[in-house]
N, C-alpha and C positions, 0 to 999 in steps of 0.2 A: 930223498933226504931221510935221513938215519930219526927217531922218535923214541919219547918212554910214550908208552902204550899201558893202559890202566886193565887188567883182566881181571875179571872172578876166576878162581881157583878152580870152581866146579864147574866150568861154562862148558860144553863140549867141542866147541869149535874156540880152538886156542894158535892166533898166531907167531908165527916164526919169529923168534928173539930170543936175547940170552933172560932167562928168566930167576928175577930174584924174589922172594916171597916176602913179602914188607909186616907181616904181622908178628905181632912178640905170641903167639901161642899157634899153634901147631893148627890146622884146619882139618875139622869134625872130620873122621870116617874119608880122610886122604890118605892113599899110600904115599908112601916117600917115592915109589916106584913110580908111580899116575903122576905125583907132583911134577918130576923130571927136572927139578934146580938145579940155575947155576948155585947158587945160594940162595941161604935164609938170612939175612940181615936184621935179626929180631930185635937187637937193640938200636933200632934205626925205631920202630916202631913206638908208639906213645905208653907214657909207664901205666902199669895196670890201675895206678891209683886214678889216672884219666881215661883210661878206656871204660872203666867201672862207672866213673861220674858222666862220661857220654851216652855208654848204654845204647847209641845209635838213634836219640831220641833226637827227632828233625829240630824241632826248637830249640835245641841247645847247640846246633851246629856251627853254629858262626863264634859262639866263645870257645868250642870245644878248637875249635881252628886257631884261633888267637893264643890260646895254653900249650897249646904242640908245637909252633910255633915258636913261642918263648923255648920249649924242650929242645926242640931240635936243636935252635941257638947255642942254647949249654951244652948240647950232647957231643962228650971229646970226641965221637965215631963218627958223625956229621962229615965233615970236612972228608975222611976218609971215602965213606959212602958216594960224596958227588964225585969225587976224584974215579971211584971205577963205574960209577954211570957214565963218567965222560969219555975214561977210557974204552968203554964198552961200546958207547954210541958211534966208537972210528969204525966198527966193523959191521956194525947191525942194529936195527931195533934197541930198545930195553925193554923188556915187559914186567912190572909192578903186579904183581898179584898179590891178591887182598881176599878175605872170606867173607865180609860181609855183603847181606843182602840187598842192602842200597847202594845204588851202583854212585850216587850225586852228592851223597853225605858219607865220606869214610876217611879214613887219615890216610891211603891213596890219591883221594885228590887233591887233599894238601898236603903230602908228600910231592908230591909232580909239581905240581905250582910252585913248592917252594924250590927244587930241586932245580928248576927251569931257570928261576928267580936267580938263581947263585952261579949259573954257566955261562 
């Protein structure tokens, strides 16, 4: 059975799937080449006025989750977005790549969650 699969961008052992890069800012010292996207769906990603107040600080994770959340809701590209993870998932994998370095607090895994949530 077909999954979104959550990767770091920089991991070196990266599996098979169409691959979308879910962050609104380009990832440190990645070629476009190394990356290998299907796409980048930046404006899927949380606006910088939240990624700036998350800062990837663990104690803020659970409201940083709750504001992206409400984002996503509003965001017109939303609805677009599950629509070719769905269509994606008839043929393979999806893999969600993300740059940051906590793999358990990022807007990847409540990207997936929510994304899951909506299929």
């Amino acid at each position: 059975m077909t999954e979104i699969k959550l990767v770091r961008i920089y991991d070196h052992e990266q599996p098979e799937g169409y691959r979308i890069l879910v962050d609104r800012m380009w990832p440190r010292g990645m070629s476009k080449v190394k990356a290998d996207l299907g796409e980048w769906d930046k404006q899927i990603g949380p606006t910088t006025e939240l990624r700036k107040w998350f800062n990837h600080e663990d104690e803020k994770f659970l409201e940083f989750k709750e504001k992206y959340i409400k984002e996503l809701d509003e965001n017109d590209f939303t609805p677009e977005f599950i629509e070719t993870v769905k269509n994606k998932l008839k043929s393979g994998d999806v893999l969600f790549l993300y740059g940051a370095k906590n793999r358990e607090h990022n807007q990847a895994v409540v990207l997936k969650e929510y994304v899951e949530s909506k299929m």
